[in-house]
N, C-alpha and C positions, 0 to 999 in steps of 0.2 A: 763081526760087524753086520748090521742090516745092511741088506742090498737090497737095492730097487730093481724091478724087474724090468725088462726088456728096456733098460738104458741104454740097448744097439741093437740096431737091427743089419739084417745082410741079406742080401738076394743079390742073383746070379741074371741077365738080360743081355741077352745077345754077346755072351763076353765079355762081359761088364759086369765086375761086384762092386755091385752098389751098398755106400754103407752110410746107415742112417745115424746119426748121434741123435737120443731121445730121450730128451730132459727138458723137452718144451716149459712145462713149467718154473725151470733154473735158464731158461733162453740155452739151453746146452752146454753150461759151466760144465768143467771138464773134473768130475771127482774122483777121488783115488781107483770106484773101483770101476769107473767107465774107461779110466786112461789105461788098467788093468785088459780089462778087456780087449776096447781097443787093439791094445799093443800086441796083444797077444795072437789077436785074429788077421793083424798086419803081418805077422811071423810068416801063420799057417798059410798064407795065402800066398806066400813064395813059392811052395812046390804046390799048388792047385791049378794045372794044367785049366780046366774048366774057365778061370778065370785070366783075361790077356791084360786086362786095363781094371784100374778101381779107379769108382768116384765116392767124391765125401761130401758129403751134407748134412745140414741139421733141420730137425722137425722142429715146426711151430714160426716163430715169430725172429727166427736167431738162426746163423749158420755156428757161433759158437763164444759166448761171453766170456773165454777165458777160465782160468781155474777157480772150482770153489772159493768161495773164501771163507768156508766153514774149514777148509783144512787149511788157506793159508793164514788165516788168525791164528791158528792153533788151538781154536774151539771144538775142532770134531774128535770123535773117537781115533781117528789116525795120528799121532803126534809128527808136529812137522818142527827138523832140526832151527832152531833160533827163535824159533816164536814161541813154542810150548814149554812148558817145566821142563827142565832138564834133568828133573828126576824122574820123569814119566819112562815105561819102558818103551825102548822101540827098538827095530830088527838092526843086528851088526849091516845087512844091506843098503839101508838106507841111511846110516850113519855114514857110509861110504858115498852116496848117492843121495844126497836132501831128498830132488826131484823127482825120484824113484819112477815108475811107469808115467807120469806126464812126460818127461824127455825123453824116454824109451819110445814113444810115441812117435819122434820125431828122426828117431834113429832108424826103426822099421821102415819108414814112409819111404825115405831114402836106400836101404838095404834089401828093398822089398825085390828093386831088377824088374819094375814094369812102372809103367804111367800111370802117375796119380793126380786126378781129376779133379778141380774145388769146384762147389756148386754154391755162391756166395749171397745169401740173403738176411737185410737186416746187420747186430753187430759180429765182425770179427774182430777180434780184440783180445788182446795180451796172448796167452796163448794159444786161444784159439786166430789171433794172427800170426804165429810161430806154425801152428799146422796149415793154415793156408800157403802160407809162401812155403811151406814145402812141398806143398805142390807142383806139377809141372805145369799147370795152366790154372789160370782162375776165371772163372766166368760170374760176373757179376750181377745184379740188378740193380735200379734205380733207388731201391731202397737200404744198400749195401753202406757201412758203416765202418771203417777201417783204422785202427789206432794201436800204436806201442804204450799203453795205458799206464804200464805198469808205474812210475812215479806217482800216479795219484791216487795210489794205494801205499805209497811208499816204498817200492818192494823195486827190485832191480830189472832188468828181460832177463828170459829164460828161454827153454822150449823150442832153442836155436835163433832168435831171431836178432842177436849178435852178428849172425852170421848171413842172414841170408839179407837181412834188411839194406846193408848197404851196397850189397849186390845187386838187387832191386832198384834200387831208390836212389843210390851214390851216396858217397860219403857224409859230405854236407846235410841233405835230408833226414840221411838216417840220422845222425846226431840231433837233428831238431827236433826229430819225432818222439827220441827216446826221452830227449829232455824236457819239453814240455806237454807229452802227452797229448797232441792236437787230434781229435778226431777228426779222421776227414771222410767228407759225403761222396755218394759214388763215382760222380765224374772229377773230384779231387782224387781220388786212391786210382783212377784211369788215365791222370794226367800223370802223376808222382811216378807210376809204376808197378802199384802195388795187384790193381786189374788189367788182365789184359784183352777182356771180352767185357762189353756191357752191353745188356739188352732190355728191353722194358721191365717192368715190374712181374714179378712171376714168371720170368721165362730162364731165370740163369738154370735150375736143375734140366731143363727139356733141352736147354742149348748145349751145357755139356753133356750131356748123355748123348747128342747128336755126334758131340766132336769124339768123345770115348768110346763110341760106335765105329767109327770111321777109324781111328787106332786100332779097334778091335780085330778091324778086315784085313788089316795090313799083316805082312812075315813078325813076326811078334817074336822071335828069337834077335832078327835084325834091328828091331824095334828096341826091345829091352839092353841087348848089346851096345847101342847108339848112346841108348840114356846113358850108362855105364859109361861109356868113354866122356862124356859130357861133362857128367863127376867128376871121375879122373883127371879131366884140365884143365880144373877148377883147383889143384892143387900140387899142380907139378910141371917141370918143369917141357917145351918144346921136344927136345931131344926123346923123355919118357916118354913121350905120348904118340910119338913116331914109331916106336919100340913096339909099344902097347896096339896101340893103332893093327899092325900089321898081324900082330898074336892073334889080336882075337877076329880079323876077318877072315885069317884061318880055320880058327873055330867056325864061326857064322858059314863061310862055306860048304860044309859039311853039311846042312841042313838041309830038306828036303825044299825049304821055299825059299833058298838059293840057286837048286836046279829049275826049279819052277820057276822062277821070276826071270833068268835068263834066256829057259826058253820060248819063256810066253812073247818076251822081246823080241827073240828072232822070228816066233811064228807069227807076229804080228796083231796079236791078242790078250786082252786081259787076265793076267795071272791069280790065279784060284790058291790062294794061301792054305795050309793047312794049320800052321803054328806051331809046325816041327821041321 
C-alpha cells in the first residue's frame, strides 16, 4: 500500500513526547497506516526513559475526525471485515481483530504506564473521541467539537469508548450520545464531562503542554505507579486494591525520588526529581 509521509510526527520537550497526528488535509481521520504507526510508537515509548509524559494532537483545523472512511466503506485497499467482499484476501490477524491497529491504539495509550495528555482543537469524534477520553486529561478550546458519531455513519462505537464514555459522562449521557450522535460544542463537552480544561481559542496545545510540563517535573515512577493503581480500581474489587496498593509502594519505595522527596520534606526544601 501507499503510504503518506510524515502522517506523525514526535518530538521530545522538556519530557514531554509530543505526538502530532498529520493528516490535516483528512482533519486527522485515523487510517490504517497512521493507527499503525501510532500504536506502534505508543509501545516503544514505554521503555524511553527520555520521555515522562506524552501529549497528543492534531495538525491543521482537527484534533482528530475519526477513522477513515475510505477503510470503513470498505473502498480502500485495506479490506475491512463486514463491509468489503468477503472474497477479498485479508490477514488471519485481523479476521480475529476487524479493528486491527485503530483499537490497538487505545490499548497502548492505556499500557503505555505514563500520562497521556489531549490537546483538543476543532472535531474529536468517533474514534478519534475514543483516543481523547483515553487520555488522562483533555484540554480543550473554544472551538472543540465533541461527538459519539458513530450511528450517522451507521457503524457501532469502537476504539473503547464503550467504555470510557460512561465513565466520563454517566450512564444516561453516555447512552444519548451513542444513540443520537449529538455533537456537542466546547462548553457542552466541558459541562457533560467529556473536557476537563477549556481555554480560549488556540491555547489548548500551550495549556497542556504547560500541564504535561508540570507532570514531567514530578517522581515520574510514583507518577506512572498512581496511574496504574487508578486503572486497577477501575476494575476490581476493594480488598484487591488494598493488596495491590501496598505491593507496589513497595516497589515505588525503592526509587531514588522516594529518598529524595522524603528528605527534601524533612530538610524543608523542594525536592529535585530525577525519574528514577
Amino acid at each position: 500500500m501507499a503510504r503518506e509521509e510524515d502522517m506523525l510526527l514526535f518530538r521530545i520537550e522538556d519530557g514531554v513526547g509530543i505526538i502530532t497526528l498529520n493528516r490535516p488535509h483528512k482533519l486527522n481521520a485515523i487510517s490504517w497506516d497512521l493507527a499503525e504507526e501510532l500504536s506502534r510508537l505508543l509501545y516503544l515509548l514505554r521503555d524511553d526513559d527520555a520521555v515522562r509524559v506524552v501529549l497528543l494532537h492534531g495538525a491543521g483545523r482537527a484534533f482528530c475526525a475519526g477513522g477513515d472512511l475510505e477503510f470503513i466503506s470498505g473502498d480502500s485497499e485495506r479490506p475491512m471485515p463486514g463491509t468489503s467482499d468477503p472474497s477479498r484476501p485479508m490477514a488471519r490477524s485481523q479476521r480475529k481483530t476487524p479493528g486491527g491497529p485503530f483499537v490497538d491504539v487505545v490499548r497502548q495509550m492505556v499500557a503505555l504506564d505514563k500520562p497521556v495528555i489531549a490537546a483538543i482543537h476543532g472535531a474529536a469524534v468517533g474514534a478519534g473521541l475514543g483516543y481523547a477520553m483515553a487520555c488522562d486529561r483533555r484540554f480543550g478550546d473554544t472551538t472543540t467539537r465533541m461527538s459519539a458519531i458513530f450511528t450517522n455513519v451507521g457503524v457501532s462505537p469502537d476504539c473503547g469508548v464503550s467504555w470510557f464514555l460512561p465513565r466520563l459522562v454517566g450512564l444516561s449521557n453516555a447512552l444519548m450520545l451513542v444513540e443520537t450522535a449529538k455533537i456537542l460544542n466546547a462548553e457542552e463537552s466541558r459541562a457533560i464531562g467529556l473536557l476537563d480544561e477549556l481555554v480560549p481559542e488556540g491555547r489548548a496545545f500551550e495549556a497542556a503542554l504547560d500541564y504535561a510540563r508540570l507532570i514531567a517535573r514530578r517522581a515520574s515512577v510514583a507518577v506512572d505507579m498512581a496511574r496504574r493503581l487508578i486503572y486497577r480500581g477501575q476494575t476490581t474489587t476493594l480488598e484487591d486494591i488494598l493488596d495491590y496498593e501496598a505491593a507496589v509502594g513497595t516497589m515505588v519505595a525503592s526509587a531514588f525520588d522516594a529518598r529524595e522527596g522524603a528528605t527534601a520534606f524533612l530538610e524543608k526544601r523542594t525536592p529535585v526529581f530525577r525519574g528514577n
